[in-house]
N, C-alpha and C positions, 0 to 999 in steps of 0.2 A: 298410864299410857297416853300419849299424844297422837293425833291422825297428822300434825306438822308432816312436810317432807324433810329430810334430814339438813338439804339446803335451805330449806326456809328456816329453819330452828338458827342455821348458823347466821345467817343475813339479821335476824332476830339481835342476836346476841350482842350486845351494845361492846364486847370486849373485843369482837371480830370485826366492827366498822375502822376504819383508817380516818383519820385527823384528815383535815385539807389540803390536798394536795400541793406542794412546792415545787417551783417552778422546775424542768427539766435541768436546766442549766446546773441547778444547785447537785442535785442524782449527778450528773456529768463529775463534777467537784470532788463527790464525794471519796475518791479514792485517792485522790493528789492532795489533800488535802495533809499538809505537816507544816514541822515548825520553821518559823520564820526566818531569813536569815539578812542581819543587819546589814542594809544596804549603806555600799561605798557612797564615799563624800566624795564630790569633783574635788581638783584642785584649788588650793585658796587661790583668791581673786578672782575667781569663776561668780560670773554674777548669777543671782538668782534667777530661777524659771521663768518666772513674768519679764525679768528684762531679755532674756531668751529669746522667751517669744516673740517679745514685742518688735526684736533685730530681726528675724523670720520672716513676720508679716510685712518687715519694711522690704527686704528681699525681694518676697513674692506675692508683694502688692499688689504690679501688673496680675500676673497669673489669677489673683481674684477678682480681680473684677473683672476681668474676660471670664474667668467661668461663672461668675455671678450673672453677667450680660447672659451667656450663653444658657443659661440656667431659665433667664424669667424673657429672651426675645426669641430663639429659637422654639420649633414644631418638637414636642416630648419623644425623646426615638431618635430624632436626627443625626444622622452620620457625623463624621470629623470634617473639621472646617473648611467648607471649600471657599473658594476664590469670591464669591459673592456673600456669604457669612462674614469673609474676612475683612470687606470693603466696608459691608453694615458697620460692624462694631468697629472699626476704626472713627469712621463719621459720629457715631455712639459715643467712644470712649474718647476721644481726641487724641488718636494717639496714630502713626506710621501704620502701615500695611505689616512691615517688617516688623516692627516694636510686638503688632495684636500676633503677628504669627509665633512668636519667642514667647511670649507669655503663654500663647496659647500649649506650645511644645511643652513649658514648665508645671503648667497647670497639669497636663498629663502623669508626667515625671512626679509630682507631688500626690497626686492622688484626690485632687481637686474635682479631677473632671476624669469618666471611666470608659473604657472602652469595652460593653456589652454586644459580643459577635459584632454587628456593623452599627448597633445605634450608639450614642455617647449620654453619661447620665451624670447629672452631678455626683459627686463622691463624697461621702459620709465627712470627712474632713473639711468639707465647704460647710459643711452643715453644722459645724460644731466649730467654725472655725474663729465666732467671735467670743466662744464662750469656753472654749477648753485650748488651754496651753500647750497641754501636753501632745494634745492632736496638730498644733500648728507645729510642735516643735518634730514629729515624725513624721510631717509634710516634707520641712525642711532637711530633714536627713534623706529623707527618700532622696530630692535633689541631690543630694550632697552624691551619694551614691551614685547619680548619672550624672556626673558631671563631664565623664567622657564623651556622652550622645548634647549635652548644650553646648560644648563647643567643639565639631565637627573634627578630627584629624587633617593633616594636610593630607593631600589627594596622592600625591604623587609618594606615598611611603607606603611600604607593603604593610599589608593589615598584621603579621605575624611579629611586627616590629614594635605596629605602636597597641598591641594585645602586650607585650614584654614590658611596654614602658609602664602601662595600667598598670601591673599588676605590681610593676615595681613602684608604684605612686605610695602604697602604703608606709613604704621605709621614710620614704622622703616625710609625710606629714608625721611619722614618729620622730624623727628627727626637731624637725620645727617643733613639736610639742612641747619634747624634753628642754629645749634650747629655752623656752620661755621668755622670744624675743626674735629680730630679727636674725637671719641666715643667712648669708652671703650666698649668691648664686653658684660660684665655684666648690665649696662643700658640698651643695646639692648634689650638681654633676658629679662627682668622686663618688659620693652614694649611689647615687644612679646606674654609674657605670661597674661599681659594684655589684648590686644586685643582679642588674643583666648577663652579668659574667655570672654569676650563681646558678641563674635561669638557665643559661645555656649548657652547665655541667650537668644541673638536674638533670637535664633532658639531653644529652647527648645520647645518641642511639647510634650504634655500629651495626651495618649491612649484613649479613653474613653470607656465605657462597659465592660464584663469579658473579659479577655486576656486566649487564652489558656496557659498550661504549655508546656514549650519546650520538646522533644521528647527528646533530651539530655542535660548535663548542658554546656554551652557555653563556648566555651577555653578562658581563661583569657587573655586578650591582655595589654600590660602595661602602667602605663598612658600616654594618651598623653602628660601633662607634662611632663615626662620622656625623650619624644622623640625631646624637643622643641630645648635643647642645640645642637643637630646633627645636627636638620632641619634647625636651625640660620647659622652654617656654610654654610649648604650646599647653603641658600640663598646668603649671603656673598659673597660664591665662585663664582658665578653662576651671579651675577651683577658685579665682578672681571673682571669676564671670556670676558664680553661685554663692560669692558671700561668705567662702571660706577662709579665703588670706588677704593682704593688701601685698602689692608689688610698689616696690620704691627701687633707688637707683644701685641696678645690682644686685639687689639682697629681696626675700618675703617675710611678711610676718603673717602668723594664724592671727585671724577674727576672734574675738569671745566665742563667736557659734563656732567656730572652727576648731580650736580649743578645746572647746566644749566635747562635740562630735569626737575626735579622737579619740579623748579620754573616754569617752563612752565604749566605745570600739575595742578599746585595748583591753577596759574592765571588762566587757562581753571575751575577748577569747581567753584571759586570765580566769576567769572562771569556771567556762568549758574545757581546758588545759587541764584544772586546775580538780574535777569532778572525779567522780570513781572511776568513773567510765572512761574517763578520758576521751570527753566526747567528740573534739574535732575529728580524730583522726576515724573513730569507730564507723560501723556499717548505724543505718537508721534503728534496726531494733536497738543494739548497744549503747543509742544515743537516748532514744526513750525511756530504757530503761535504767539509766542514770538519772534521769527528770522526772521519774515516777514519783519521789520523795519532796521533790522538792513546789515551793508557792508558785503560782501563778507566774508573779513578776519575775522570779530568778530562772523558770523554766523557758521563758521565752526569751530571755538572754539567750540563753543556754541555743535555744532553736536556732536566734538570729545566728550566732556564732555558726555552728553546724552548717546552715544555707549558707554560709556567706563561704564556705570553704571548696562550695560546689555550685557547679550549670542549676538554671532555674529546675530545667527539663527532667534531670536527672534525677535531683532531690525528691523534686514530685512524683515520681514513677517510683523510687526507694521507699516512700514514705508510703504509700496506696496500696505497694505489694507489703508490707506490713500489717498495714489496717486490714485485709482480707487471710491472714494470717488467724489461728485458733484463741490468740490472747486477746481476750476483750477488752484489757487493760490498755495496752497495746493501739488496739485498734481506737480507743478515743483519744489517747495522746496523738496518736498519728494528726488527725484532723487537729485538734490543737494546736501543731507544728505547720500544719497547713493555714490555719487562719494568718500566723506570721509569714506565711508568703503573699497573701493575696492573691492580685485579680492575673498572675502570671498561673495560677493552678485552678483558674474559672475552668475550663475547655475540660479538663481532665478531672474536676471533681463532679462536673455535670453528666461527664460520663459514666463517673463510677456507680451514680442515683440508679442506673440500672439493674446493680447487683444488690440484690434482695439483705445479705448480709450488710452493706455498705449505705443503702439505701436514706434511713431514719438522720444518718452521722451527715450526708451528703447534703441533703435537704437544710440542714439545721445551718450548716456553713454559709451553703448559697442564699439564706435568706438573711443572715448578719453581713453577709457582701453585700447584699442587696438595701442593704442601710434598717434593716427590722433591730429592734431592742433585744439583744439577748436573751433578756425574761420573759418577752413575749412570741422570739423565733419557732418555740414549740407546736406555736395553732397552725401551724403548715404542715407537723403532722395528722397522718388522720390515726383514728382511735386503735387501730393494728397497729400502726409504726410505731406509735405513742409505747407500746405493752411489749413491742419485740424490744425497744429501744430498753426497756425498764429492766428485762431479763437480762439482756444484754452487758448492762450496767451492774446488776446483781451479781452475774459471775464475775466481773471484773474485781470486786467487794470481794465475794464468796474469794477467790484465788488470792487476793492481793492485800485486801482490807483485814478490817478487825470485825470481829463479832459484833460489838453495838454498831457498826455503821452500817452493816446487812439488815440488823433490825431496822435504824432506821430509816433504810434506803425504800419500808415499806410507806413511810409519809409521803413519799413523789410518785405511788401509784396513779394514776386517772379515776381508776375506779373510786366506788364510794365506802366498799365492804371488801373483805377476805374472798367470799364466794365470789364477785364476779370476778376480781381480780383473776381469782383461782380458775374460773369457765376460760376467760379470753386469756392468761397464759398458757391454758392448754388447747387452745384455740391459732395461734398464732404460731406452732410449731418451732419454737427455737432449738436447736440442738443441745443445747444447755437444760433443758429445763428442768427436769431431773434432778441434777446436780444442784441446781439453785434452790431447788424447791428443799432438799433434802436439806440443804446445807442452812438452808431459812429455818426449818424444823426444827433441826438442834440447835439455832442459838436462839429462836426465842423463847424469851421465858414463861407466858402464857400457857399453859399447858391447855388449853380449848385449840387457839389459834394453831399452838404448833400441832396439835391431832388432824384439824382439817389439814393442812397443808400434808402435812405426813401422809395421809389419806389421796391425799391429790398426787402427789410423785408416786405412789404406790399403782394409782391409777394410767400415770402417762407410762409408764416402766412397762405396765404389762397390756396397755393397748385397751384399756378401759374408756367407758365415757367417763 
Protein backbone atom coordinates (compact mmCIF):
# COMPACT_ATOMS: atom_id res chain seq x y z
CA UNK A 1 0.00 0.00 0.00
CA UNK A 2 0.96 3.70 -0.83
CA UNK A 3 -0.10 6.91 1.40
CA UNK A 4 0.40 8.64 -2.41
CA UNK A 5 -2.78 10.60 -3.22
CA UNK A 6 -4.28 8.98 -6.23
CA UNK A 7 -3.43 12.33 -8.23
CA UNK A 8 -0.13 12.29 -7.19
CA UNK A 9 0.51 8.65 -8.14
CA UNK A 10 -0.73 9.84 -11.65
CA UNK A 11 1.31 13.15 -12.02
CA UNK A 12 4.20 10.56 -10.88
CA UNK A 13 3.70 8.40 -13.68
CA UNK A 14 6.17 9.27 -16.42
CA UNK A 15 3.33 7.50 -19.12
CA UNK A 16 0.79 10.28 -18.02
CA UNK A 17 3.19 13.54 -18.60
CA UNK A 18 2.50 15.08 -22.37
CA UNK A 19 5.61 15.80 -24.63
CA UNK A 20 6.11 19.73 -25.16
CA UNK A 21 3.62 21.37 -26.08
CA UNK A 22 2.95 22.50 -29.97
CA UNK A 23 2.06 25.64 -30.80
CA UNK A 24 -1.77 26.33 -30.77
CA UNK A 25 -1.81 27.03 -34.36
CA UNK A 26 -0.68 23.62 -35.20
CA UNK A 27 -4.13 21.93 -32.60
CA UNK A 28 -6.18 24.70 -34.82
CA UNK A 29 -4.67 22.55 -38.18
CA UNK A 30 -5.36 19.54 -36.82
CA UNK A 31 -8.68 18.73 -38.17
CA UNK A 32 -8.24 20.37 -41.89
CA UNK A 33 -5.50 18.72 -42.21
CA UNK A 34 -5.82 16.32 -45.96
CA UNK A 35 -4.52 15.65 -48.96
CA UNK A 36 -3.07 17.81 -51.18
CA UNK A 37 -4.35 19.12 -54.34
CA UNK A 38 -2.04 20.03 -57.39
CA UNK A 39 -2.11 23.33 -57.79
CA UNK A 40 -3.14 24.97 -61.36
CA UNK A 41 -0.31 26.46 -63.50
CA UNK A 42 -1.03 30.08 -64.83
CA UNK A 43 -1.06 30.37 -68.37
CA UNK A 44 2.18 30.06 -70.55
CA UNK A 45 4.03 33.25 -70.81
CA UNK A 46 2.96 34.21 -67.42
CA UNK A 47 6.14 35.39 -65.90
CA UNK A 48 7.31 33.99 -62.92
CA UNK A 49 6.45 35.30 -59.16
CA UNK A 50 9.56 37.41 -58.60
CA UNK A 51 8.89 39.08 -61.97
CA UNK A 52 5.40 39.57 -60.56
CA UNK A 53 6.39 41.09 -57.90
CA UNK A 54 8.74 43.05 -58.89
CA UNK A 55 5.78 44.92 -61.59
CA UNK A 56 3.78 45.30 -58.11
CA UNK A 57 6.36 47.06 -56.22
CA UNK A 58 7.01 49.31 -59.40
CA UNK A 59 3.13 50.10 -59.29
CA UNK A 60 2.92 50.78 -55.70
CA UNK A 61 6.15 52.17 -55.17
CA UNK A 62 4.71 55.72 -54.35
CA UNK A 63 2.24 53.88 -51.82
CA UNK A 64 5.50 52.56 -49.98
CA UNK A 65 7.25 55.06 -49.33
CA UNK A 66 4.46 57.23 -48.16
CA UNK A 67 3.65 54.36 -45.75
CA UNK A 68 7.23 53.80 -44.89
CA UNK A 69 7.58 57.91 -44.32
CA UNK A 70 4.41 57.59 -42.35
CA UNK A 71 5.61 54.60 -40.48
CA UNK A 72 9.20 56.10 -39.11
CA UNK A 73 8.05 60.36 -39.24
CA UNK A 74 4.59 60.21 -37.86
CA UNK A 75 3.33 60.07 -33.69
CA UNK A 76 2.59 55.82 -33.31
CA UNK A 77 -1.60 55.98 -33.11
CA UNK A 78 -1.83 58.79 -35.54
CA UNK A 79 -4.94 59.41 -37.39
CA UNK A 80 -5.25 59.29 -41.49
CA UNK A 81 -3.59 62.03 -43.24
CA UNK A 82 -4.39 65.34 -42.79
CA UNK A 83 -3.43 68.37 -44.59
CA UNK A 84 -0.31 69.08 -42.57
CA UNK A 85 1.07 65.34 -42.70
CA UNK A 86 0.46 65.61 -46.23
CA UNK A 87 2.56 68.89 -46.79
CA UNK A 88 5.37 67.15 -44.53
CA UNK A 89 5.79 64.11 -46.67
CA UNK A 90 5.43 65.80 -49.90
CA UNK A 91 8.71 68.19 -48.93
CA UNK A 92 9.99 64.60 -47.51
CA UNK A 93 9.29 62.49 -50.39
CA UNK A 94 9.60 65.10 -53.39
CA UNK A 95 6.66 64.35 -54.62
CA UNK A 96 2.85 66.87 -55.34
CA UNK A 97 0.46 67.26 -52.57
CA UNK A 98 -1.79 65.31 -54.89
CA UNK A 99 0.75 62.50 -55.97
CA UNK A 100 1.36 61.94 -51.52
CA UNK A 101 -2.41 61.86 -51.21
CA UNK A 102 -3.01 58.87 -54.31
CA UNK A 103 -0.38 57.02 -52.90
CA UNK A 104 -1.42 57.65 -49.61
CA UNK A 105 -5.36 56.24 -50.78
CA UNK A 106 -3.22 53.16 -52.38
CA UNK A 107 -1.38 52.49 -49.65
CA UNK A 108 -4.62 52.00 -47.70
CA UNK A 109 -6.33 49.97 -50.61
CA UNK A 110 -3.08 47.56 -50.43
CA UNK A 111 -2.87 47.01 -47.01
CA UNK A 112 0.15 48.78 -46.52
CA UNK A 113 -1.02 51.23 -43.96
CA UNK A 114 -4.32 50.03 -41.56
CA UNK A 115 -6.98 51.72 -40.30
CA UNK A 116 -7.38 50.74 -36.29
CA UNK A 117 -10.78 52.60 -35.09
CA UNK A 118 -9.19 56.28 -35.48
CA UNK A 119 -5.35 55.54 -35.30
CA UNK A 120 -3.38 54.16 -38.63
CA UNK A 121 -0.64 51.54 -38.28
CA UNK A 122 1.74 50.09 -40.62
CA UNK A 123 0.28 46.84 -42.23
CA UNK A 124 1.92 43.56 -41.84
CA UNK A 125 2.56 43.85 -45.83
CA UNK A 126 4.97 46.81 -45.53
CA UNK A 127 6.71 44.69 -43.23
CA UNK A 128 7.30 41.88 -45.33
CA UNK A 129 7.24 43.85 -48.26
CA UNK A 130 10.92 43.51 -49.21
CA UNK A 131 11.28 40.08 -48.34
CA UNK A 132 8.01 38.06 -49.42
CA UNK A 133 6.58 38.26 -52.88
CA UNK A 134 3.72 36.71 -52.32
CA UNK A 135 2.74 39.42 -49.72
CA UNK A 136 3.53 42.16 -52.49
CA UNK A 137 1.68 40.27 -54.95
CA UNK A 138 -1.85 40.31 -52.42
CA UNK A 139 -0.97 43.99 -52.00
CA UNK A 140 -1.44 44.33 -55.37
CA UNK A 141 -4.57 42.47 -56.07
CA UNK A 142 -6.13 43.92 -52.99
CA UNK A 143 -5.56 47.18 -55.45
CA UNK A 144 -6.69 45.49 -58.22
CA UNK A 145 -9.86 44.84 -56.53
CA UNK A 146 -10.53 48.66 -55.71
CA UNK A 147 -9.88 49.94 -58.46
CA UNK A 148 -13.34 51.46 -58.61
CA UNK A 149 -12.56 53.67 -55.22
CA UNK A 150 -8.78 54.90 -57.24
CA UNK A 151 -10.42 56.18 -59.92
CA UNK A 152 -13.54 58.06 -58.68
CA UNK A 153 -16.83 57.69 -61.01
CA UNK A 154 -18.11 60.65 -62.87
CA UNK A 155 -20.17 62.67 -60.48
CA UNK A 156 -23.06 63.43 -62.54
CA UNK A 157 -24.00 59.34 -63.07
CA UNK A 158 -26.47 57.66 -60.65
CA UNK A 159 -24.56 55.31 -58.42
CA UNK A 160 -26.94 52.35 -59.41
CA UNK A 161 -25.57 52.77 -62.87
CA UNK A 162 -22.05 52.77 -62.32
CA UNK A 163 -22.62 49.81 -59.25
CA UNK A 164 -24.04 47.72 -62.89
CA UNK A 165 -21.00 48.65 -64.87
CA UNK A 166 -18.62 47.22 -61.73
CA UNK A 167 -19.99 44.44 -61.56
CA UNK A 168 -20.17 43.98 -65.09
CA UNK A 169 -16.24 44.74 -65.31
CA UNK A 170 -15.59 41.06 -64.56
CA UNK A 171 -16.83 39.93 -68.30
CA UNK A 172 -14.90 42.56 -69.89
CA UNK A 173 -11.34 41.38 -68.10
CA UNK A 174 -12.50 37.78 -69.00
CA UNK A 175 -12.68 38.70 -72.22
CA UNK A 176 -9.28 40.47 -72.61
CA UNK A 177 -7.83 37.52 -70.92
CA UNK A 178 -9.09 34.77 -73.11
CA UNK A 179 -8.24 37.25 -76.23
CA UNK A 180 -4.52 37.09 -75.20
CA UNK A 181 -3.98 40.45 -76.76
CA UNK A 182 -5.21 43.59 -77.65
CA UNK A 183 -9.31 44.29 -77.86
CA UNK A 184 -10.77 46.67 -79.61
CA UNK A 185 -12.94 49.08 -77.69
CA UNK A 186 -16.21 48.47 -79.60
CA UNK A 187 -16.23 44.59 -78.59
CA UNK A 188 -15.89 45.72 -75.08
CA UNK A 189 -18.88 47.86 -75.29
CA UNK A 190 -21.30 44.92 -77.07
CA UNK A 191 -20.07 42.96 -73.79
CA UNK A 192 -20.81 45.57 -71.61
CA UNK A 193 -24.05 46.35 -72.96
CA UNK A 194 -24.58 42.69 -72.68
CA UNK A 195 -24.06 42.03 -69.38
CA UNK A 196 -26.12 45.12 -68.29
CA UNK A 197 -28.94 43.95 -70.20
CA UNK A 198 -28.50 40.47 -68.14
CA UNK A 199 -28.26 42.61 -64.83
CA UNK A 200 -31.46 44.24 -65.52
CA UNK A 201 -33.54 40.80 -66.25
CA UNK A 202 -31.84 39.48 -63.23
CA UNK A 203 -33.38 42.05 -61.43
CA UNK A 204 -36.30 43.02 -62.88
CA UNK A 205 -39.07 43.24 -60.13
CA UNK A 206 -42.89 43.82 -60.99
CA UNK A 207 -44.96 45.94 -58.35
CA UNK A 208 -47.86 44.26 -57.40
CA UNK A 209 -51.50 45.80 -56.34
CA UNK A 210 -52.55 49.55 -57.36
CA UNK A 211 -49.66 51.83 -57.57
CA UNK A 212 -50.30 55.37 -56.62
CA UNK A 213 -49.73 58.12 -59.39
CA UNK A 214 -46.68 60.18 -58.82
CA UNK A 215 -47.37 63.59 -57.27
CA UNK A 216 -45.17 65.00 -60.18
CA UNK A 217 -44.09 63.51 -63.53
CA UNK A 218 -40.50 62.16 -63.07
CA UNK A 219 -37.51 64.09 -64.83
CA UNK A 220 -36.36 62.10 -67.68
CA UNK A 221 -33.00 60.53 -67.07
CA UNK A 222 -31.11 59.33 -70.28
CA UNK A 223 -30.69 55.85 -70.97
CA UNK A 224 -28.37 54.15 -69.42
CA UNK A 225 -27.28 52.87 -72.59
CA UNK A 226 -26.39 56.10 -73.43
CA UNK A 227 -24.17 56.45 -70.49
CA UNK A 228 -22.30 52.89 -71.10
CA UNK A 229 -19.59 54.39 -73.87
CA UNK A 230 -18.23 56.97 -70.94
CA UNK A 231 -18.58 54.44 -68.19
CA UNK A 232 -16.38 51.76 -70.35
CA UNK A 233 -13.54 54.41 -70.37
CA UNK A 234 -13.92 55.48 -67.17
CA UNK A 235 -13.51 51.52 -66.19
CA UNK A 236 -10.63 51.18 -68.75
CA UNK A 237 -9.00 54.11 -67.11
CA UNK A 238 -9.35 53.26 -63.81
CA UNK A 239 -7.80 49.32 -64.12
CA UNK A 240 -4.97 51.60 -66.27
CA UNK A 241 -4.59 53.63 -63.27
CA UNK A 242 -3.64 50.42 -61.01
CA UNK A 243 -1.32 48.54 -63.43
CA UNK A 244 -3.92 46.27 -64.91
CA UNK A 245 -4.12 47.09 -68.82
CA UNK A 246 -2.34 49.48 -71.24
CA UNK A 247 -4.95 51.74 -73.31
CA UNK A 248 -3.57 52.40 -76.95
CA UNK A 249 -5.61 53.82 -79.89
CA UNK A 250 -9.12 52.39 -79.59
CA UNK A 251 -8.24 48.99 -78.31
CA UNK A 252 -6.78 47.47 -74.22
CA UNK A 253 -4.49 45.00 -73.61
CA UNK A 254 -3.98 43.22 -69.82
CA UNK A 255 -0.58 43.81 -68.05
CA UNK A 256 1.32 40.56 -67.15
CA UNK A 257 -0.22 41.46 -63.51
CA UNK A 258 -3.31 41.92 -65.12
CA UNK A 259 -3.16 38.58 -66.80
CA UNK A 260 -1.98 37.24 -64.14
CA UNK A 261 -4.90 38.44 -61.57
CA UNK A 262 -7.61 37.25 -63.73
CA UNK A 263 -6.57 33.97 -64.19
CA UNK A 264 -6.23 33.81 -60.68
CA UNK A 265 -9.73 34.87 -60.18
CA UNK A 266 -11.27 32.60 -62.58
CA UNK A 267 -9.25 29.49 -61.05
CA UNK A 268 -10.50 30.69 -57.51
CA UNK A 269 -14.32 30.50 -58.67
CA UNK A 270 -13.75 27.29 -61.02
CA UNK A 271 -12.87 25.59 -58.08
CA UNK A 272 -15.52 26.78 -55.57
CA UNK A 273 -18.07 25.99 -58.69
CA UNK A 274 -16.38 23.15 -59.09
CA UNK A 275 -16.44 21.70 -55.00
CA UNK A 276 -19.02 19.36 -53.37
CA UNK A 277 -20.71 21.94 -51.94
CA UNK A 278 -20.75 23.91 -54.54
CA UNK A 279 -19.70 26.65 -52.72
CA UNK A 280 -20.41 29.89 -54.36
CA UNK A 281 -23.95 29.72 -54.34
CA UNK A 282 -24.32 27.74 -50.69
CA UNK A 283 -25.17 29.47 -47.22
CA UNK A 284 -21.69 29.95 -44.95
CA UNK A 285 -22.05 26.47 -43.08
CA UNK A 286 -22.34 24.66 -46.74
CA UNK A 287 -19.33 26.55 -47.75
CA UNK A 288 -17.25 25.42 -44.72
CA UNK A 289 -18.20 22.48 -44.88
CA UNK A 290 -17.04 21.77 -48.24
CA UNK A 291 -13.43 23.29 -47.02
CA UNK A 292 -13.25 21.07 -44.17
CA UNK A 293 -11.20 18.53 -46.32
CA UNK A 294 -9.48 20.27 -47.91
CA UNK A 295 -5.33 22.33 -47.38
CA UNK A 296 -4.81 25.44 -46.33
CA UNK A 297 -3.99 27.03 -49.64
CA UNK A 298 -7.17 25.47 -51.72
CA UNK A 299 -9.50 26.37 -48.65
CA UNK A 300 -8.72 29.94 -48.85
CA UNK A 301 -9.36 30.02 -52.63
CA UNK A 302 -12.18 28.48 -51.82
CA UNK A 303 -13.10 31.43 -48.96
CA UNK A 304 -11.83 34.22 -51.34
CA UNK A 305 -14.43 32.95 -54.06
CA UNK A 306 -17.39 32.74 -51.45
CA UNK A 307 -16.57 36.63 -50.21
CA UNK A 308 -16.21 37.82 -53.33
CA UNK A 309 -19.84 36.67 -54.39
CA UNK A 310 -21.18 38.82 -51.22
CA UNK A 311 -21.23 42.49 -49.22
CA UNK A 312 -18.20 42.59 -46.76
CA UNK A 313 -20.91 43.10 -44.00
CA UNK A 314 -22.98 40.20 -44.78
CA UNK A 315 -20.43 37.57 -45.19
CA UNK A 316 -19.02 38.58 -41.87
CA UNK A 317 -22.37 38.35 -39.82
CA UNK A 318 -23.08 34.72 -42.00
CA UNK A 319 -19.67 33.55 -41.10
CA UNK A 320 -19.93 34.77 -36.89
CA UNK A 321 -23.41 33.43 -36.60
CA UNK A 322 -21.83 30.15 -37.69
CA UNK A 323 -18.76 30.20 -35.39
CA UNK A 324 -21.31 30.43 -32.41
CA UNK A 325 -23.14 27.57 -33.78
CA UNK A 326 -22.58 23.79 -31.66
CA UNK A 327 -19.81 22.67 -34.38
CA UNK A 328 -16.56 23.19 -33.12
CA UNK A 329 -15.37 22.29 -36.38
CA UNK A 330 -17.28 24.81 -37.82
CA UNK A 331 -16.60 27.36 -35.64
CA UNK A 332 -12.56 27.48 -36.40
CA UNK A 333 -13.07 27.38 -40.05
CA UNK A 334 -15.32 30.17 -39.62
CA UNK A 335 -12.36 32.48 -38.34
CA UNK A 336 -10.14 31.03 -40.87
CA UNK A 337 -12.64 32.45 -43.57
CA UNK A 338 -12.43 35.55 -41.53
CA UNK A 339 -8.62 35.91 -41.59
CA UNK A 340 -9.26 36.13 -45.71
CA UNK A 341 -11.37 39.07 -45.10
CA UNK A 342 -9.22 41.13 -43.01
CA UNK A 343 -9.31 44.44 -41.45
CA UNK A 344 -13.15 44.95 -43.11
CA UNK A 345 -14.24 42.14 -40.19
CA UNK A 346 -11.72 44.18 -37.27
CA UNK A 347 -15.12 46.01 -35.67
CA UNK A 348 -17.23 42.75 -35.62
CA UNK A 349 -14.60 40.16 -34.49
CA UNK A 350 -13.58 42.56 -31.53
CA UNK A 351 -17.02 42.30 -30.69
CA UNK A 352 -17.47 38.86 -30.91
CA UNK A 353 -14.18 38.59 -27.99
CA UNK A 354 -17.02 39.20 -25.75
CA UNK A 355 -18.77 35.93 -26.10
CA UNK A 356 -17.24 33.40 -23.84
CA UNK A 357 -17.63 30.64 -26.63
CA UNK A 358 -16.05 32.84 -29.40
CA UNK A 359 -13.65 34.49 -27.12
CA UNK A 360 -9.98 32.26 -27.46
CA UNK A 361 -10.87 32.01 -31.67
CA UNK A 362 -11.42 36.09 -31.46
CA UNK A 363 -8.22 36.95 -29.71
CA UNK A 364 -5.94 34.64 -31.73
CA UNK A 365 -7.35 36.57 -35.23
CA UNK A 366 -7.05 40.07 -33.78
CA UNK A 367 -3.51 39.47 -32.79
CA UNK A 368 -2.36 38.02 -36.42
CA UNK A 369 -4.25 41.34 -37.66
CA UNK A 370 -2.34 43.00 -35.40
CA UNK A 371 1.02 41.78 -37.34
CA UNK A 372 1.94 38.86 -34.08
CA UNK A 373 3.51 35.57 -35.82
CA UNK A 374 0.91 32.85 -35.91
CA UNK A 375 3.12 30.54 -33.70
CA UNK A 376 3.37 32.96 -31.27
CA UNK A 377 -0.46 34.62 -31.29
CA UNK A 378 -1.26 32.03 -28.59
CA UNK A 379 0.48 33.99 -25.45
CA UNK A 380 -2.40 36.54 -25.71
CA UNK A 381 -4.32 33.70 -24.42
CA UNK A 382 -4.40 33.41 -20.81
CA UNK A 383 -4.01 29.79 -19.34
CA UNK A 384 -8.33 29.26 -19.20
CA UNK A 385 -8.56 30.36 -22.82
CA UNK A 386 -5.62 28.45 -23.66
CA UNK A 387 -7.70 24.89 -22.08
CA UNK A 388 -11.29 26.08 -23.26
CA UNK A 389 -9.61 26.56 -26.71
CA UNK A 390 -7.83 22.89 -26.50
CA UNK A 391 -11.40 21.35 -25.65
CA UNK A 392 -12.83 23.15 -28.05
CA UNK A 393 -10.51 21.89 -30.73
CA UNK A 394 -10.80 18.18 -29.35
CA UNK A 395 -14.48 18.01 -30.00
CA UNK A 396 -13.86 19.41 -33.34
CA UNK A 397 -11.30 15.91 -33.76
CA UNK A 398 -13.63 13.91 -31.51
CA UNK A 399 -16.78 14.81 -34.31
CA UNK A 400 -14.73 15.34 -37.44
CA UNK A 401 -11.22 13.81 -37.11
CA UNK A 402 -9.64 10.39 -36.90
CA UNK A 403 -8.75 8.58 -33.70
CA UNK A 404 -4.92 9.24 -33.78
CA UNK A 405 -5.35 12.97 -34.18
CA UNK A 406 -7.56 13.19 -30.83
CA UNK A 407 -4.62 11.19 -29.38
CA UNK A 408 -2.37 13.48 -30.57
CA UNK A 409 -4.13 16.64 -30.23
CA UNK A 410 -3.09 15.61 -26.39
CA UNK A 411 0.75 17.04 -27.49
CA UNK A 412 -0.85 20.98 -27.68
CA UNK A 413 -2.02 20.67 -24.19
CA UNK A 414 -0.37 23.84 -21.96
CA UNK A 415 -0.20 21.69 -19.28
CA UNK A 416 2.70 19.60 -18.23
CA UNK A 417 0.88 16.21 -17.12
CA UNK A 418 -2.71 14.29 -17.71
CA UNK A 419 -3.78 15.54 -13.99
CA UNK A 420 -3.51 18.96 -14.43
CA UNK A 421 -4.72 19.06 -17.73
CA UNK A 422 -7.43 16.88 -16.36
CA UNK A 423 -8.21 19.56 -12.97
CA UNK A 424 -8.30 22.75 -15.41
CA UNK A 425 -10.48 21.00 -18.16
CA UNK A 426 -12.78 20.38 -15.57
CA UNK A 427 -12.11 23.67 -14.33
CA UNK A 428 -12.99 25.83 -17.43
CA UNK A 429 -16.41 24.38 -17.93
CA UNK A 430 -16.79 23.62 -21.67
CA UNK A 431 -19.89 22.03 -22.66
CA UNK A 432 -18.23 19.44 -24.46
CA UNK A 433 -16.15 18.10 -22.01
CA UNK A 434 -17.70 14.97 -21.36
CA UNK A 435 -17.80 14.08 -24.64
CA UNK A 436 -14.14 14.78 -25.39
CA UNK A 437 -13.10 13.46 -22.39
CA UNK A 438 -14.90 10.04 -23.04
CA UNK A 439 -14.09 10.09 -26.55
CA UNK A 440 -10.07 10.70 -25.59
CA UNK A 441 -10.63 7.52 -23.30
CA UNK A 442 -11.54 5.20 -25.93
CA UNK A 443 -9.09 6.02 -28.39
CA UNK A 444 -6.04 6.02 -26.38
CA UNK A 445 -4.32 3.26 -26.13
CA UNK A 446 -2.50 3.66 -22.72
CA UNK A 447 -4.59 2.04 -20.62
CA UNK A 448 -3.20 4.08 -17.27
CA UNK A 449 -4.07 7.41 -19.19
CA UNK A 450 -7.22 6.27 -20.59
CA UNK A 451 -8.49 5.12 -16.85
CA UNK A 452 -7.65 8.62 -15.31
CA UNK A 453 -9.37 10.37 -18.11
CA UNK A 454 -12.34 7.81 -17.90
CA UNK A 455 -12.25 8.61 -14.32
CA UNK A 456 -12.39 12.41 -15.01
CA UNK A 457 -15.67 12.33 -17.50
CA UNK A 458 -17.25 10.00 -14.99
CA UNK A 459 -16.52 12.82 -12.58
CA UNK A 460 -17.77 15.90 -14.63
CA UNK A 461 -21.09 13.76 -15.66
CA UNK A 462 -22.09 13.35 -12.21
CA UNK A 463 -21.00 16.72 -10.65
CA UNK A 464 -17.93 15.46 -8.90
CA UNK A 465 -14.57 17.12 -7.89
Amino acid sequence: MTSRKPDEQLARNSRLRLVRARPLTTARRAVTDGRSRPAPRPPEGTPPPAELARQARAVLADAARIARWAAGDRDPGAGPLDAAAAERAAVALELTSDQVRAGWDRARLAGLVELHGTAVRPGWRLQAWDRDDSAVQRGWVALFDAWSLVHPAPEDVAASTVAEVVEAVPQVLSLLQLSAGPVLVPALLDLLRQRVAELHEERCEVPYGPQPAPVEPPVPEPPADDLLPPLLDWALEGLAAVGALTLGKGQATLTPLGNWAVWVKLEQICVAAQSPAGNIEQSAEHMLRGCARLTPGPARAEYRAWLAARTVGSAVTELLAVARGEDALLRGLAFEALRVVGAPAEAEVRAAATDSSLRPYALLWLAEYEGADPEDAAEVLTREESTWLWVDTAAAVADHGETELLVRHLDSAVQGNVPALLDEIRAVGHPRTVQVLVALAAAHPDPALAKAVRRAAFQVHTGGA
